[in-house]
Residue frames as a rotation matrix with the C-alpha (Angstrom) as fourth column:
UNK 1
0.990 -0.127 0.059 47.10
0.140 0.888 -0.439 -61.61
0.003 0.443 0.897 93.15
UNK 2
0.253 -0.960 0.123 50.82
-0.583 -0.050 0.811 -62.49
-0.772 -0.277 -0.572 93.82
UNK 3
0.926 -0.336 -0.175 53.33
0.219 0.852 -0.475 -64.37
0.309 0.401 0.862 91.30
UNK 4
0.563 -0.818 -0.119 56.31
-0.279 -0.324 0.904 -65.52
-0.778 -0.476 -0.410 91.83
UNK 5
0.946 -0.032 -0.323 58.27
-0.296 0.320 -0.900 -65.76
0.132 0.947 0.293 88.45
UNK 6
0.635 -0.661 0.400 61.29
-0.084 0.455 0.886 -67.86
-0.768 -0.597 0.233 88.11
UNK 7
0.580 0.015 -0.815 63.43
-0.811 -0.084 -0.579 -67.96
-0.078 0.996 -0.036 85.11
UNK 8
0.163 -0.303 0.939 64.34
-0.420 0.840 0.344 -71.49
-0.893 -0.451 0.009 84.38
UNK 9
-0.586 -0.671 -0.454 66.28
-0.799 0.388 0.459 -73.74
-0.133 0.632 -0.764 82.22
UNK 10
-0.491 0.634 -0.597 64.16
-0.042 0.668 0.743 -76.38
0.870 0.390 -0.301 83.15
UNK 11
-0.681 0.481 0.553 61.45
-0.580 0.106 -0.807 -77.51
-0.447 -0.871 0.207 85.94
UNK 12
-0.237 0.701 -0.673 58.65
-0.349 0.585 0.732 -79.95
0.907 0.409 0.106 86.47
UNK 13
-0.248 0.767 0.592 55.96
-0.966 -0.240 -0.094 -80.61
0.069 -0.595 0.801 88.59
UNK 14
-0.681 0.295 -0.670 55.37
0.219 0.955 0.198 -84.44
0.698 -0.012 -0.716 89.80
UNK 15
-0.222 0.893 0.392 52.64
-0.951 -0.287 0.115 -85.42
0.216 -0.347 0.913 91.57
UNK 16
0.645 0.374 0.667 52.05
-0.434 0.897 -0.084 -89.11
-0.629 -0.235 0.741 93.18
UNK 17
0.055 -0.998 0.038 55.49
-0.137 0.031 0.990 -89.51
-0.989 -0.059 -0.135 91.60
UNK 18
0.031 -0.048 0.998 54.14
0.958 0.287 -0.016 -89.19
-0.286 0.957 0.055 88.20
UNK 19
-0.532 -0.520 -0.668 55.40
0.399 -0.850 0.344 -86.15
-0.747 -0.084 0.660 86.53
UNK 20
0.232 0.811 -0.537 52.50
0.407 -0.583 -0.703 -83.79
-0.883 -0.055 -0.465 85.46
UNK 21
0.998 0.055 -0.008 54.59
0.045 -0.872 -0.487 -80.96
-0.034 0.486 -0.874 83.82
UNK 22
0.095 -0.994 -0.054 57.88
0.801 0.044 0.597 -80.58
-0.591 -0.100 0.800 82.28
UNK 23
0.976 0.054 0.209 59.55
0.187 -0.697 -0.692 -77.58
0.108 0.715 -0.691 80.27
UNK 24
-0.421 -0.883 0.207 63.18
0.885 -0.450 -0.121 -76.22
0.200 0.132 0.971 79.11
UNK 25
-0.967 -0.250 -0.037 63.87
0.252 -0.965 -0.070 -72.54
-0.018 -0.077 0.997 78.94
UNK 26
-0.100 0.819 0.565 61.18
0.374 -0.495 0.784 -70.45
0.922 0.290 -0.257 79.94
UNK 27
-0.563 0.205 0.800 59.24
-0.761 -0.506 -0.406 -69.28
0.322 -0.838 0.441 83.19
UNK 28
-0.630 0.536 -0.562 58.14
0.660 0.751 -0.025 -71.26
0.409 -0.387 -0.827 86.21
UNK 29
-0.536 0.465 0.705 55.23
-0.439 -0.867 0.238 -68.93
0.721 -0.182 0.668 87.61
UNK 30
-0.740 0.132 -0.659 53.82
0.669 0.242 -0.703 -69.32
0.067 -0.961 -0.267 91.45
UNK 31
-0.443 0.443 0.779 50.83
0.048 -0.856 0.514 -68.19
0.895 0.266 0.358 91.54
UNK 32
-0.846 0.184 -0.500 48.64
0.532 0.347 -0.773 -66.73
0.031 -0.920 -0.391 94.84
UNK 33
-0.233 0.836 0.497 44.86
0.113 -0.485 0.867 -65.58
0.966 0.258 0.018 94.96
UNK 34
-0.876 0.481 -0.018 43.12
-0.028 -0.090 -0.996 -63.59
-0.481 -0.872 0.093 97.67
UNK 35
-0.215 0.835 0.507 39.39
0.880 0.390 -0.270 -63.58
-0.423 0.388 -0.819 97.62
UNK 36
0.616 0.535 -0.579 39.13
0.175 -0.809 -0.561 -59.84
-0.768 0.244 -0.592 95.75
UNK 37
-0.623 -0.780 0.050 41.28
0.165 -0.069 0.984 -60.72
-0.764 0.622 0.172 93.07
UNK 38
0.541 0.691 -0.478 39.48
-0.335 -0.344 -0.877 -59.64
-0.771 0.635 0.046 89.29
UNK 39
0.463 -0.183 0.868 40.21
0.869 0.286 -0.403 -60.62
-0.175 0.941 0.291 85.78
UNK 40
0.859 -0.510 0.048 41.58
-0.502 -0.857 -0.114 -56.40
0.100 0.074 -0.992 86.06
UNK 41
0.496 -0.713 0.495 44.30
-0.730 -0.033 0.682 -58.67
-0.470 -0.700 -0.537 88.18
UNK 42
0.648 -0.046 0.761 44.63
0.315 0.925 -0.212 -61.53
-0.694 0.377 0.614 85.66
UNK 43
0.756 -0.462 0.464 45.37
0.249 -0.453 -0.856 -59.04
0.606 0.762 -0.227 82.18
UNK 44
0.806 -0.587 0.072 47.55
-0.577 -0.808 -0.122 -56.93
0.129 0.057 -0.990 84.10
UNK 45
0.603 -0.304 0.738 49.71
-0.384 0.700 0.602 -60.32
-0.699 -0.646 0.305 84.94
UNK 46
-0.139 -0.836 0.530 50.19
0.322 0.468 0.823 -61.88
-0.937 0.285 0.204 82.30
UNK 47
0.946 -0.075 0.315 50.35
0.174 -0.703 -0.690 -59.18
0.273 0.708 -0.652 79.99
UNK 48
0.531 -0.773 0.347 53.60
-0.847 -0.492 0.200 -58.31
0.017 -0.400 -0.916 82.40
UNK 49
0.369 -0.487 0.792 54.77
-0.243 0.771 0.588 -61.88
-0.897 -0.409 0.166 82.52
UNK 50
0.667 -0.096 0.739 54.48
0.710 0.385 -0.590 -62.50
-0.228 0.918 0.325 78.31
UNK 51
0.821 -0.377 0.429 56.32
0.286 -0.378 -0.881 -59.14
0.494 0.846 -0.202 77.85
UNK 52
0.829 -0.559 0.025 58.84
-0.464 -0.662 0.589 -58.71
-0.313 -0.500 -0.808 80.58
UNK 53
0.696 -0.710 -0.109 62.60
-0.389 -0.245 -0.888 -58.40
0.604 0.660 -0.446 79.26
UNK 54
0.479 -0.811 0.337 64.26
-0.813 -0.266 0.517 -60.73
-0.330 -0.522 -0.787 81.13
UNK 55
0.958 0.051 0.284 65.98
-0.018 0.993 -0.116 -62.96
-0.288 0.106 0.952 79.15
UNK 56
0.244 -0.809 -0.534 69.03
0.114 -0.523 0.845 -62.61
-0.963 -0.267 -0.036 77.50
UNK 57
0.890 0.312 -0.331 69.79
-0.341 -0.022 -0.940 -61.24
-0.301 0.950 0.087 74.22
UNK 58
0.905 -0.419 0.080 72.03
0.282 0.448 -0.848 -61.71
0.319 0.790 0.524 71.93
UNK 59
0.100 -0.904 0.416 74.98
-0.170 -0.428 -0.888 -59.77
0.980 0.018 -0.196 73.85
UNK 60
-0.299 0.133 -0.945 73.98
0.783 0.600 -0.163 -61.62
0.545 -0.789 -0.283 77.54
UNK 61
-0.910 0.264 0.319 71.70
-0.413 -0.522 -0.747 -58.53
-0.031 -0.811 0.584 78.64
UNK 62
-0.443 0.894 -0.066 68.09
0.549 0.212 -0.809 -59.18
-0.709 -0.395 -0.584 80.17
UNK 63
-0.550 0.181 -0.815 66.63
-0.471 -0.874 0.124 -57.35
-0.690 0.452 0.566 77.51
UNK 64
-0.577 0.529 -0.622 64.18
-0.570 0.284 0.771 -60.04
0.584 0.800 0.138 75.42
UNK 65
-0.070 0.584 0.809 60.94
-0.962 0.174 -0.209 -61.21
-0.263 -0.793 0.549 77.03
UNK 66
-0.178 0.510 0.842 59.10
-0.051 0.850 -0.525 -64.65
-0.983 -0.136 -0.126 76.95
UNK 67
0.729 0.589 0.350 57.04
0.339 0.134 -0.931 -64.37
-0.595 0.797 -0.102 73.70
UNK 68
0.181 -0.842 -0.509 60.97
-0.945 -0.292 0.147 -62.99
-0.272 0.454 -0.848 72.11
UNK 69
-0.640 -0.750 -0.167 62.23
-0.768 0.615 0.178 -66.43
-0.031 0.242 -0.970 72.91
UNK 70
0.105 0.754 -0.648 59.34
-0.910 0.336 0.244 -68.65
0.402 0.564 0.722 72.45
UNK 71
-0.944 -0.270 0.190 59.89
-0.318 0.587 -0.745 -70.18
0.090 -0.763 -0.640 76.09
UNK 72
-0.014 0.745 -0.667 57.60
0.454 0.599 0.659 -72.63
0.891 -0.294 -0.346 77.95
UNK 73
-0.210 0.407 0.889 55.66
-0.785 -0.612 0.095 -71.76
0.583 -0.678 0.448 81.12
UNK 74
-0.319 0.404 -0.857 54.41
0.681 0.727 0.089 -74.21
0.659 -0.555 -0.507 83.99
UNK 75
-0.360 0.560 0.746 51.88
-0.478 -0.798 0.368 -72.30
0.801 -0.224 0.555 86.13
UNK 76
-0.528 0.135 -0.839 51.66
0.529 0.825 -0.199 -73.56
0.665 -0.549 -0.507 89.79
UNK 77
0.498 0.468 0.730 48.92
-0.267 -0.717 0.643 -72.28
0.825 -0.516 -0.232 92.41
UNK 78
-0.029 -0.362 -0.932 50.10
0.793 0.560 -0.242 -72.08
0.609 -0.745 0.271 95.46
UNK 79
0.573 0.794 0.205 48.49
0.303 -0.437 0.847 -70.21
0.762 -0.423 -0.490 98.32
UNK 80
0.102 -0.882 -0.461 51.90
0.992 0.059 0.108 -69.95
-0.068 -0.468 0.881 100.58
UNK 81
-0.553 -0.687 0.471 52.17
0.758 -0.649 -0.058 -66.54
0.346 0.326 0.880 98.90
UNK 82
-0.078 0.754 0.652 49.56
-0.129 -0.656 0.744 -65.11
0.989 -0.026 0.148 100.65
UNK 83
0.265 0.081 -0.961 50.87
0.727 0.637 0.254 -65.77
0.633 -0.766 0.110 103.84
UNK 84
0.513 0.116 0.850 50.52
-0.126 -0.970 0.208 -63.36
0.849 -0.214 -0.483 106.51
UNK 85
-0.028 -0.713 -0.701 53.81
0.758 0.443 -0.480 -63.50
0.652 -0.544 0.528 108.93
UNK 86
-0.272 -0.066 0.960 52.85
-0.279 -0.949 -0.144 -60.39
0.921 -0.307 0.240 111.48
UNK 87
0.103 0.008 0.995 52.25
-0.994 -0.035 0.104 -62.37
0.036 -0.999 0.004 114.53
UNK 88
0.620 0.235 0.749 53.63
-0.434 0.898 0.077 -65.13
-0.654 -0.373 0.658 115.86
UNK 89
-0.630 -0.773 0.070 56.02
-0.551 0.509 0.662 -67.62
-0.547 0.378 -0.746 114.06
UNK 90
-0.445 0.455 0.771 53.05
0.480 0.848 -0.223 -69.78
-0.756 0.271 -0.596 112.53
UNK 91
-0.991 -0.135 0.022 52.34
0.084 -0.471 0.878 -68.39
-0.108 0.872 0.478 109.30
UNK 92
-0.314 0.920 -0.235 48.60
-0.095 -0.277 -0.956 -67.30
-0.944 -0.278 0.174 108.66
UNK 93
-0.884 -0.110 0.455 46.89
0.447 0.094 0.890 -68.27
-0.141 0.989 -0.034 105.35
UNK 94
0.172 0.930 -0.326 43.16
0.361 -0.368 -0.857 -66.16
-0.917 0.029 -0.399 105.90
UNK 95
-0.144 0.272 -0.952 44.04
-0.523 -0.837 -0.160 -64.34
-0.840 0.475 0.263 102.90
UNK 96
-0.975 -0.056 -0.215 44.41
-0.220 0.384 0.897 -66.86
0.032 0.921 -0.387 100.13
UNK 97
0.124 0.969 -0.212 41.01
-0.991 0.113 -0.067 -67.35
-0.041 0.219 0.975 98.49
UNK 98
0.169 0.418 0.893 39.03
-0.405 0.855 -0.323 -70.22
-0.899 -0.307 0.313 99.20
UNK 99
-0.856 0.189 0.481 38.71
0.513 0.424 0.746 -73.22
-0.064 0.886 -0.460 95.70
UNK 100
0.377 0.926 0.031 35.43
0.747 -0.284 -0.601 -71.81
-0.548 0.250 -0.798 95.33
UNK 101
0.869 -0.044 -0.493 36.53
-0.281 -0.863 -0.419 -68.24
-0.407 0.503 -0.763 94.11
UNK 102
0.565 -0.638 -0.524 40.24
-0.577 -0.759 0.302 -69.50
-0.590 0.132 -0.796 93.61
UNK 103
0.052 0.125 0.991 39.78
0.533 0.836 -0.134 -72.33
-0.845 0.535 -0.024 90.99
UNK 104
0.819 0.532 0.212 38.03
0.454 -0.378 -0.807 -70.05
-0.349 0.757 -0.552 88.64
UNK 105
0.903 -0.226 -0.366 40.72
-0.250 -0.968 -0.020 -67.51
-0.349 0.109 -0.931 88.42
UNK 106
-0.259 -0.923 0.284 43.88
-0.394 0.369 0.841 -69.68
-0.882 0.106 -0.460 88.60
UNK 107
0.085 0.080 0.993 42.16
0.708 0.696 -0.117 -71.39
-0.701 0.714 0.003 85.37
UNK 108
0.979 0.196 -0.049 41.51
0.134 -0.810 -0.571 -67.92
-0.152 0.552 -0.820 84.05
UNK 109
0.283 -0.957 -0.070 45.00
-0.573 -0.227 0.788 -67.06
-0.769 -0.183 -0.612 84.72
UNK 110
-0.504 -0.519 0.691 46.24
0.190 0.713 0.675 -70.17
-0.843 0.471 -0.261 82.36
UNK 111
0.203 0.878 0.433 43.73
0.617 0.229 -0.753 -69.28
-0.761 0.420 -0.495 79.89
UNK 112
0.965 -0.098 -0.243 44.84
-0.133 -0.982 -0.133 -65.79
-0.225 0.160 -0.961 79.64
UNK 113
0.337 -0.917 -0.215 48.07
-0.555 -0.377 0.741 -66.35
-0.761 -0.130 -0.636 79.48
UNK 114
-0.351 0.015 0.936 47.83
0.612 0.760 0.217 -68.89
-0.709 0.649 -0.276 76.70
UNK 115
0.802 0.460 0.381 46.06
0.593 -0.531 -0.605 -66.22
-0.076 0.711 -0.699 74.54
UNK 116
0.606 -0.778 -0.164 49.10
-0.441 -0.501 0.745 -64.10
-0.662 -0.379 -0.647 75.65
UNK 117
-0.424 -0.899 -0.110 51.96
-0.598 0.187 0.779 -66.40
-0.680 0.396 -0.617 74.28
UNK 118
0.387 0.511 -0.768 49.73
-0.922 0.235 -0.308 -68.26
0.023 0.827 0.562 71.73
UNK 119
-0.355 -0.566 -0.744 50.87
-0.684 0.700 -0.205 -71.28
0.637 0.436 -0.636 73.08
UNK 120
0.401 0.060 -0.914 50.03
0.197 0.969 0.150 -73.87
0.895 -0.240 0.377 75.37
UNK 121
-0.205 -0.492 0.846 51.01
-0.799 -0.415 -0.435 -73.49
0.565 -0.765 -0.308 79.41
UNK 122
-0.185 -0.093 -0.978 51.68
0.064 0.992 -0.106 -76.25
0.981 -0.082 -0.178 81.78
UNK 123
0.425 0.678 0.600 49.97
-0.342 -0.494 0.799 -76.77
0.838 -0.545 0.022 84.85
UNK 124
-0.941 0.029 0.338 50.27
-0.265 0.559 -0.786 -78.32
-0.212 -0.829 -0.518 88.50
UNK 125
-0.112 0.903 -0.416 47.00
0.430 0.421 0.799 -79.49
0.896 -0.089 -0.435 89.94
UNK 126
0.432 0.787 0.441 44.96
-0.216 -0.385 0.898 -77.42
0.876 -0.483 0.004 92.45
UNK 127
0.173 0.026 0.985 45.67
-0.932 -0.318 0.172 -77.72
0.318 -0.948 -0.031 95.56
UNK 128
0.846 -0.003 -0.533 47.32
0.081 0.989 0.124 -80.85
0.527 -0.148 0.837 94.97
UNK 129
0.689 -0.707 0.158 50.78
-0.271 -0.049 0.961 -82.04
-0.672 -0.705 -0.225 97.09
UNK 130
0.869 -0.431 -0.244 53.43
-0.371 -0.241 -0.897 -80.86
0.328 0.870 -0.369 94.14
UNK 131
0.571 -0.804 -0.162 56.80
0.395 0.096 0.914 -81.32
-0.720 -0.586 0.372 94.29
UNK 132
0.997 0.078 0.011 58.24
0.071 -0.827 -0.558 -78.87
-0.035 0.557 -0.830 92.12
UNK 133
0.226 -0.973 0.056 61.75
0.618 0.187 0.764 -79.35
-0.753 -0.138 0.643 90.57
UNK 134
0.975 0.101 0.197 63.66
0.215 -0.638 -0.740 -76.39
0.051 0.764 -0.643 88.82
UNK 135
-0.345 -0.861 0.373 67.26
0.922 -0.386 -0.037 -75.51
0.175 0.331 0.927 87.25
UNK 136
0.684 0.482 -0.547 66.80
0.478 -0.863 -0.162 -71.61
-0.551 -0.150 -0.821 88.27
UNK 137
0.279 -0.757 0.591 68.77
0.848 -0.095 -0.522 -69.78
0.451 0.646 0.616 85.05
UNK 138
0.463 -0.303 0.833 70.77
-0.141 -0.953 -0.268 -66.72
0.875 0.007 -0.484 86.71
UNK 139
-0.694 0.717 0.058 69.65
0.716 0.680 0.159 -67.25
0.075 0.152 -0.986 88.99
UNK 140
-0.780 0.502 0.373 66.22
-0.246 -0.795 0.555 -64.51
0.575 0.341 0.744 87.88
UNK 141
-0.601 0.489 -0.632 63.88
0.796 0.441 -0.415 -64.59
0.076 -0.753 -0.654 90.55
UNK 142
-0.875 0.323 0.361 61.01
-0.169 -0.902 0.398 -61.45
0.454 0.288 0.843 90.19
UNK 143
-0.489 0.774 -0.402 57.60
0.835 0.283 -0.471 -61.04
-0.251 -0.566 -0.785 92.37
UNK 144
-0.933 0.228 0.277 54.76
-0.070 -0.873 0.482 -59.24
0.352 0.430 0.831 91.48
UNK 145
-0.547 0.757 -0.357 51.94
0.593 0.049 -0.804 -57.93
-0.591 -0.651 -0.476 93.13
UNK 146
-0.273 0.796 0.540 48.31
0.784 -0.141 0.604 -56.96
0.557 0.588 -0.586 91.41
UNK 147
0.553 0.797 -0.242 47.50
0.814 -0.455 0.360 -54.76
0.177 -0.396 -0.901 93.43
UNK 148
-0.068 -0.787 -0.613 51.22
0.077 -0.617 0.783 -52.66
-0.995 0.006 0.103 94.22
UNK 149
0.987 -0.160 -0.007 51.98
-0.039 -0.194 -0.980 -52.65
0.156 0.968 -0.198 90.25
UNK 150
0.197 -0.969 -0.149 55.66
-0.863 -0.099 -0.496 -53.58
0.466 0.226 -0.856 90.93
């Protein structure tokens, strides 16, 4: 499992030109499932997303997390990140897990991470055609892989 995490003033997530999902300060989070991803790969996410330390504190270092500042989330799937670029110029997507396995999880994922910040998380839609507007704050841009640990 791949995220990309964004740290964002704001962002939102239209669909059929009706916006879905909005939020101020917080994290926009890209997510990407292969088909051996685990609920091992969910906790260890967003356990790292609720407590990593990059906001700013009170003296403008990175150094207070998500659940510090009692930011908003929007949680988009998006299977791109699982694109294999080793031959050829036409990206490969074989690895991203099928909707069958990668429905479940991406809901898990939002689930989990809602227990996480005790709060509510905003969504895209599946494998819908997003368009995905964000104010990147820094600009803080961070990728993490389930399976590397970094």
């Amino acid at each position: 499992m791949k995220i990309v995490i964004q740290r964002v003033s704001e962002a939102s997530v239209t669909i059929n030109e009706i916006k879905v999902a909005s939020i101020k300060k917080g994290l926009l989070i890209l997510l990407g499932i292969v088909d051996n991803d685990t609920h091992d790969d969910i906790d260890f996410l967003t356990r790292k997303v609720a407590n990593l330390r990059i906001f700013n504190d009170e003296n403008e270092v990175m150094n207070t997390s998500l659940l510090d500042i009692d930011g908003e989330v929007i949680v988009v799937s998006q299977f791109t990140l699982q694109a294999s670029t080793k031959k050829g110029n036409r990206p490969s997507y074989i690895k991203a897990a099928k909707p069958v396995i990668a429905i479940p999880l991406y809901e898990n994922f939002v689930q989990t991470l809602e227990k996480e910040l005790n709060k509510k998380v905003q969504t895209g839609e599946f494998g819908a055609d997003m368009k995905v507007a964000l104010i990147n704050d820094g600009p803080v841009t961070i990728s993490i892989d389930s399976k590397n640990k970094e």
